[in-house]
N, C-alpha and C positions, 0 to 999 in steps of 0.2 A: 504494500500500500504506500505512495508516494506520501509524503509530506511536504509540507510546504515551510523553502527556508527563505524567503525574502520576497515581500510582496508589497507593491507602491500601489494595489488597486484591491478590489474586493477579490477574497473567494470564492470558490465557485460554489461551499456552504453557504454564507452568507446572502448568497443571492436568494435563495429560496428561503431564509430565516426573516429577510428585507420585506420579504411580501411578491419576488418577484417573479419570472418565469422562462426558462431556456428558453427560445425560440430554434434555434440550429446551431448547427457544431461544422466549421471550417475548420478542414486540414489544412496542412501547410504547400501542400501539392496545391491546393486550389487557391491560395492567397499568392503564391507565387506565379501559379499560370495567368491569373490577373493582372499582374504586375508586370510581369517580362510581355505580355502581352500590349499593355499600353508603353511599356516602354521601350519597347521594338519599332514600337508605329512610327517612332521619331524619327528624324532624320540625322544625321551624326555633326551636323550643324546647331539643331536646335539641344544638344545633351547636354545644358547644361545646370552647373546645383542647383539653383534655383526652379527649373521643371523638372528635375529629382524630386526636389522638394515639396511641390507640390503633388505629385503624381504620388508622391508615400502619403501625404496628409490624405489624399481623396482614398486611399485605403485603408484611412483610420492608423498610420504608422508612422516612427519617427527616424528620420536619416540620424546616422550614427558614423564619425570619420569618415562620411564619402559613401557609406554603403546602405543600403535601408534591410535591417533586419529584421527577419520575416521569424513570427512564431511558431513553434509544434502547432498549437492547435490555437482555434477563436471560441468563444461561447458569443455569440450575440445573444439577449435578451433581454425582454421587457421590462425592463424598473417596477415597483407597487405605482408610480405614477405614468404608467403605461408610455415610458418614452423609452426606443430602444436606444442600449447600450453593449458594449461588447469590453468582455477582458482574454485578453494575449497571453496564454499558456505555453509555458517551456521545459523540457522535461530536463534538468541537469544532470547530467550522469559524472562521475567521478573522470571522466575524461576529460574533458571538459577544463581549457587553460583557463587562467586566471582574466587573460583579455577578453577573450566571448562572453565568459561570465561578466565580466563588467558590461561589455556591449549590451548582452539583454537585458542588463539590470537600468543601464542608460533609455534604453528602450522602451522602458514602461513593462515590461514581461513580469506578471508572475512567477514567480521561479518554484518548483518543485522537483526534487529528488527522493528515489529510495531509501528507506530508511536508515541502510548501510552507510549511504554515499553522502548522506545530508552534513554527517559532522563534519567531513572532511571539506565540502563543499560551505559550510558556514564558519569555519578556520578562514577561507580563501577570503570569505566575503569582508571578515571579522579584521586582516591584515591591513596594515594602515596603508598598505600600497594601494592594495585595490579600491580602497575608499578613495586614495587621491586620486586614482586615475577612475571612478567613474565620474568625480566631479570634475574632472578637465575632461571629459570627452565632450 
């Protein structure tokens, strides 16, 4: 059963605790074939950060060092005040460098890992390197 070691958005308990309601579940094969999909259509003229930037925000996502990181999975779903919302799920696994971890962490990603793999994974988080480097990213 995964747990959850670092999270800037709600859980995916607390959604249904909130009063609220899943609506659909995005993998990351379908956030990404969106994505490279409008970001194909470009021309290698118009590529630049700022239409990065914007083509990650209309997917609900945040560029990170030049790259717009995509998560394991999405939860969209309706708030108790019946406005959709969505949170960005990430499955940490002990593999997992110090700098990705920070990236998804910069990201907005809920982070959860194996029970095994969490302490080792909230050491990483816990080090004061990676704190400074997700706040300079």
């Amino acid at each position: 059963m995964p747990i959850c070691i670092a999270s800037t958005k709600r859980r995916p308990s607390a959604i249904a605790a909130a009063g609220g309601r899943v609506a659909r579940v995005i993998l990351d094969y379908e956030l990404k074939r969106n994505l490279n999909r409008e970001l194909a259509s470009l021309a290698p003229e118009e590529q630049s950060e700022e239409v990065r930037e914007r083509i990650a925000e209309r997917h609900g996502l945040s560029p990170v060092n030049g790259k717009i990181p995509v998560p394991d999975m999405r939860l969209e779903y309706d708030s108790a005040e019946m406005e959709r919302k969505h949170l960005d799920l990430e499955l940490a696994t002990r593999n997992y460098r110090p700098r990705a971890l920070a990236e998804k962490a910069k990201a907005g990603f809920s982070l959860y890992a194996l029970r095994e793999d969490a302490s080792r994974l909230r050491r990483i988080l816990d080090e004061k390197e990676i704190t400074q480097e997700i706040f300079s990213l």
